[in-house]
C-alpha positions in Angstrom: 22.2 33.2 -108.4 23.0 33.2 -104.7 23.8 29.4 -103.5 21.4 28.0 -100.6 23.4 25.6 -99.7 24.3 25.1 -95.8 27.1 25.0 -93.9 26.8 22.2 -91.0 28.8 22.0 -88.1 30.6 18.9 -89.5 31.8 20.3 -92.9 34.0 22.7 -91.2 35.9 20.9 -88.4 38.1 23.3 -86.3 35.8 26.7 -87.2 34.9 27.3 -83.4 37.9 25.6 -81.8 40.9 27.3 -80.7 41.9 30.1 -81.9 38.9 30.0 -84.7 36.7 30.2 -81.8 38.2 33.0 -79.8 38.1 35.2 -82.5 34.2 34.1 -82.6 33.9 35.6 -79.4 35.7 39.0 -80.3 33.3 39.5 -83.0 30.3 38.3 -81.4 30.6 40.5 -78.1 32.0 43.4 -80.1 30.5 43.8 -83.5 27.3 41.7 -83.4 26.6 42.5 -79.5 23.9 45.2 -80.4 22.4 42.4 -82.6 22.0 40.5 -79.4 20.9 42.9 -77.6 18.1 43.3 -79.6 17.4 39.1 -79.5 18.0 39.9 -75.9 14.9 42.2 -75.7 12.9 39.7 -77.4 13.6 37.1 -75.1 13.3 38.9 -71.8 9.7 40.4 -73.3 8.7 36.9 -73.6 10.2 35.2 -71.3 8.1 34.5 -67.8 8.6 35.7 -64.2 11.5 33.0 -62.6 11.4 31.1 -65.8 13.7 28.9 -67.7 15.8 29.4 -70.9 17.8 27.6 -72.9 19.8 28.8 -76.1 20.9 25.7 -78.3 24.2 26.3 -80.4 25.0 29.4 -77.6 28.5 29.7 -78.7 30.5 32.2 -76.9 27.4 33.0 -74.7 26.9 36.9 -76.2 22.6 36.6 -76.2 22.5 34.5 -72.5 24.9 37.4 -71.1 22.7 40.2 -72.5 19.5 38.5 -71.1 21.2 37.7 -68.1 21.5 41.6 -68.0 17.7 42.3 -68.0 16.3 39.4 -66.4 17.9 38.7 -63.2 15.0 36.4 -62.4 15.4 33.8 -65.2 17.5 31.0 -64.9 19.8 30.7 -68.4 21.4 27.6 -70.2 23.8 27.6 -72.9 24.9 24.2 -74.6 26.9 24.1 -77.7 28.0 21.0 -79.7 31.9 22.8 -79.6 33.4 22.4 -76.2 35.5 25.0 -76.7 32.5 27.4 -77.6 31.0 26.1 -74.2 34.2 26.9 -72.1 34.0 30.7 -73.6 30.2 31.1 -72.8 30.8 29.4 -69.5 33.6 32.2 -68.9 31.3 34.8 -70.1 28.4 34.0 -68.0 30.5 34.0 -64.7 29.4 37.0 -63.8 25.7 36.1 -63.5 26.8 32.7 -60.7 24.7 29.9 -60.6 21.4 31.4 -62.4 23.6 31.2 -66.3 25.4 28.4 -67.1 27.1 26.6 -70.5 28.4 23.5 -71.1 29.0 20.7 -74.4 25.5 19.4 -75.6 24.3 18.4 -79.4 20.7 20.0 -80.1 19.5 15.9 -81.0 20.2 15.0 -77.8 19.9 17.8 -75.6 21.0 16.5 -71.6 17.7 17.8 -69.7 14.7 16.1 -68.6 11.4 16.9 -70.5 9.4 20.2 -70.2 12.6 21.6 -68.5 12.4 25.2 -70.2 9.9 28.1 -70.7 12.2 29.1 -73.6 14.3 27.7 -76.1 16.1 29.9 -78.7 19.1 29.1 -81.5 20.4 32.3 -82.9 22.5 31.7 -86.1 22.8 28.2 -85.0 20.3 26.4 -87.0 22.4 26.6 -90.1 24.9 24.6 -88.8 22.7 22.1 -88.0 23.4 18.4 -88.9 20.0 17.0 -88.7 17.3 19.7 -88.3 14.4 16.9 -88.5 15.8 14.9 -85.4 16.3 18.4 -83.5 12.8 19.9 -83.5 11.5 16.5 -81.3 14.5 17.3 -78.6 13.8 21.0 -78.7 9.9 20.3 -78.0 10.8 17.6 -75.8 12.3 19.3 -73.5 9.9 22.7 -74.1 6.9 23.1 -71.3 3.8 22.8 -72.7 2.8 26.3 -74.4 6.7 27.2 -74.6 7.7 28.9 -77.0 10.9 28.4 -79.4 12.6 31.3 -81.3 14.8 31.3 -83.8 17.2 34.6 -85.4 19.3 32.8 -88.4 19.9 33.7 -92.0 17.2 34.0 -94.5 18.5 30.6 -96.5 18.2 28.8 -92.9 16.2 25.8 -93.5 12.8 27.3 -91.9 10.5 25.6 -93.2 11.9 22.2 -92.4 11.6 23.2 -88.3 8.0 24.3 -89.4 7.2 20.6 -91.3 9.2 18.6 -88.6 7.0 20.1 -85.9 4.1 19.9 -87.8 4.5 16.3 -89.0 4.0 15.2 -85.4 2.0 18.1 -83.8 4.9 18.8 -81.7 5.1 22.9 -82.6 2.9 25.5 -83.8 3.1 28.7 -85.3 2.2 30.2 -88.6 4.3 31.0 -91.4 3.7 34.5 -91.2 5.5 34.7 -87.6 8.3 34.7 -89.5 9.8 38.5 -89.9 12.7 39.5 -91.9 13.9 42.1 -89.6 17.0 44.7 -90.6 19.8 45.2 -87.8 21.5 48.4 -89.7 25.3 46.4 -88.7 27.0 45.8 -92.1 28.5 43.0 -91.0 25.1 41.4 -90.5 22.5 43.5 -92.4 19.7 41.7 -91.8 17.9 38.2 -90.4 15.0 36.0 -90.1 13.0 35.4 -86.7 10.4 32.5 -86.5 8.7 31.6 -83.2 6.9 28.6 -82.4 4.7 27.1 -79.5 4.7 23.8 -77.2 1.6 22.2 -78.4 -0.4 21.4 -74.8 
């Protein structure tokens, strides 16, 4: 039987530092990019005229760059509990200036005033999450109303603890059967689950 069990971001010190982390980025922007390309289509489909996103967990800054791409009107923020994930994605999203930027933030204590975003997404992120019940407040906190939050992760990621944290105190909705199990045809990554979610007003 295939163990459930999560990997958090604190059992495994040192996986996106350094060296660890650079070699993140080579797979993310090379093998997983048309992955995030197709997050990337989501997101700009949804995503409103001159509006604000923000990917929690961004690591290397792969899906902010590929929306950058399509969306030159949106403004982009990547935070990352790793600061030297943060630095890569900050160095990745230079070419975009002032309209997509990274830096260091933890997803239960996210550094932006509320209703700051039209858009919040985690893509393979949540998994590594250390307490998901204490992020889904911060991620509708700082979520305009009728936001919407998306999230891409494996299909063990703990989905249906964002689904009773939001619920428990109205903060998110969205029904169960928004979540898709979607193929990618990339071996390394075969396929994944997509929930979305919505500011409640």
């Amino acid at each position: 039987m295939r163990s459930t069990k999560q990997v958090h971001h604190g059992d495994m010190p040192g996986l996106f530092e350094g060296r660890a982390g650079r070699v993140y980025d080579l797979v993310a922007r090379r093998l997983l990019r048309g992955v995030y390309a197709r997050f990337a289509e989501d997101l700009a489909d949804a995503a409103p005229h001159g509006g604000s996103v923000l990917d929690v967990g961004t690591g290397p800054g792969v899906l902010l760059a590929e929306v950058a791409r399509r969306r030159p009107d949106l403004r982009l923020t990547g935070v990352d509990l790793s600061a030297d994930m943060a630095a890569l994605a900050e160095r990745n999203l230079r070419p975009y200036g002032e309209r997509a930027r990274a830096g260091q933030g933890d997803v239960t204590a996210l550094p932006f005033p509320d209703d700051a975003f039209d858009l919040v997404v985690s893509s393979f992120s949540m998994h590594h999450w250390d307490d998901v019940e204490a992020a889904v407040p911060e991620i509708a906190r700082v979520l305009r109303p009728g936001g919407r939050l998306y999230v891409y992760d494996f299909r063990s990621a703990p989905f249906d603890t964002v689904v009773a944290a939001a619920r428990a105190r109205s903060l998110l909705e969205g029904a169960p059967a928004r979540r898709l199990l979607i193929r990618t045809g990339v071996p390394l990554l075969p396929r994944y689950a997509r929930h979305v979610m919505t500011a409640s007003s």
